[in-house]
C-alpha positions in Angstrom: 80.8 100.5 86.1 80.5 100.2 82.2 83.3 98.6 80.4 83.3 101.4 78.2 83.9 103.5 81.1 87.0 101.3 82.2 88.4 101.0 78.6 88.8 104.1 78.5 90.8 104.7 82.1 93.2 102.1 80.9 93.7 103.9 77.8 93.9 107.2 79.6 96.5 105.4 82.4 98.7 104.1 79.3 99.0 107.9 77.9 99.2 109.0 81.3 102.3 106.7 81.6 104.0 107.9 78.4 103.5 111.1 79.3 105.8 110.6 82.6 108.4 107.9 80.3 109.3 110.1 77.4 109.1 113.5 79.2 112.5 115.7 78.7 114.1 116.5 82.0 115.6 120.1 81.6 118.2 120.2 84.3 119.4 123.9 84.4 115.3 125.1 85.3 114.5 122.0 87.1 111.2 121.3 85.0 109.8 118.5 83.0 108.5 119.0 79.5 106.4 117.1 77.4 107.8 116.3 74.1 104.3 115.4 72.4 100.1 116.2 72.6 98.3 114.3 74.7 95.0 115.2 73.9 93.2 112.8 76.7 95.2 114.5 78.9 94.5 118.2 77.7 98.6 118.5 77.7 100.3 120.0 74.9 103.5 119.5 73.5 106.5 121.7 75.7 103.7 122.3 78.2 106.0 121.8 81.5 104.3 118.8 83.5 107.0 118.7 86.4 108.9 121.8 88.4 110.2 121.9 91.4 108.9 125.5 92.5 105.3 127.8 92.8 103.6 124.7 90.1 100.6 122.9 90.6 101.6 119.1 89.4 99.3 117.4 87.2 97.0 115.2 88.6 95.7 111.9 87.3 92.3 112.1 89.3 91.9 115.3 87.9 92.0 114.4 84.4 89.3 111.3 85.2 87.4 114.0 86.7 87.3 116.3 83.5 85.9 113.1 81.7 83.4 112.2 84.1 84.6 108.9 85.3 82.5 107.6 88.2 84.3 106.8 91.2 87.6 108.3 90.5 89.0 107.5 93.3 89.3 103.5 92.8 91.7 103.6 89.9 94.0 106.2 92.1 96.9 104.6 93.7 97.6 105.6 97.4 99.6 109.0 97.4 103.7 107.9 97.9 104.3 110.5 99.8 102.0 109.1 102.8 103.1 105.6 102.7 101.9 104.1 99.2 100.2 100.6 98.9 101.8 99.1 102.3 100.8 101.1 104.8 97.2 101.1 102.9 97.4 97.6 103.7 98.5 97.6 107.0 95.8 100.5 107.5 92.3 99.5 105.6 93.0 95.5 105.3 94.7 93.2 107.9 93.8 92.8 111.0 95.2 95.5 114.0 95.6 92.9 116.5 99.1 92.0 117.2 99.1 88.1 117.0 102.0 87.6 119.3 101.8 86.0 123.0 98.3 86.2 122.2 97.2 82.9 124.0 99.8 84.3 126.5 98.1 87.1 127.5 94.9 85.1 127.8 95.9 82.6 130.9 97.9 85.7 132.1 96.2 87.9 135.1 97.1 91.6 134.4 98.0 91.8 138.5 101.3 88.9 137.3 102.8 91.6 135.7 104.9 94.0 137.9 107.6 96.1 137.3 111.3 94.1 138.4 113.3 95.4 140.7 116.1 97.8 138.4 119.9 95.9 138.0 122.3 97.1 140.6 120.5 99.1 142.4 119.4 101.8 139.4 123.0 103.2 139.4 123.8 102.6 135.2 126.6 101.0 133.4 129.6 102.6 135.8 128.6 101.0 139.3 129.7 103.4 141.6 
């Protein structure tokens, strides 16, 4: 990727940033407005960025899209909404294994492990 290329994201991300800071929140119709042009953005001023029903939210990979940005996807955070940068973590990155009892379960035959024999018979917290 050029540098030109990712000059220009950052300069998009910092407008893109603004955009979200120094919106006005109009409580009674449940929207957010934006007070100035952001032509990067193709948003004009009082166009309505946020609402809370029937709108299509702006998108940033969108925008990166309309100015032909090659692999949009790496300068896109993980959506929120589906567990954000942890559970990307957890997911793409670090290992699955679970790391406990792990030399445990090596010396450990699998025919060792049986079920124990249920407290008092099975019969609960009132022994009857």
């Amino acid at each position: 990727m050029s540098l030109s290329q990712k000059e220009m994201v950052e300069e998009l991300r910092i407008q893109w940033k603004k955009l979200w800071q120094q919106r006005v929140d109009d409580k009674i119709r449940a929207e957010g407005i934006a007070t100035a042009d952001y032509c990067d953005l193709f948003v004009e001023k009082g166009t309505i960025i946020h609402a809370t029903r029937n709108f299509k939210a702006l998108d940033f990979k969108e925008i990166l899209n309309q100015h032909q940005v090659e692999n949009a996807e790496r300068f896109i955070p993980p959506d929120p909404q589906t567990g954000g940068w942890n559970k990307f973590i957890k997911v793409n990155i670090t290992n699955q294994q679970p790391r406990r009892k792990r030399r445990a379960d090596f010396y450990c035959a699998e025919n060792k492990r049986k079920k124990q024999q249920p407290k008092k018979g099975g019969r609960g917290w009132l022994h009857l």
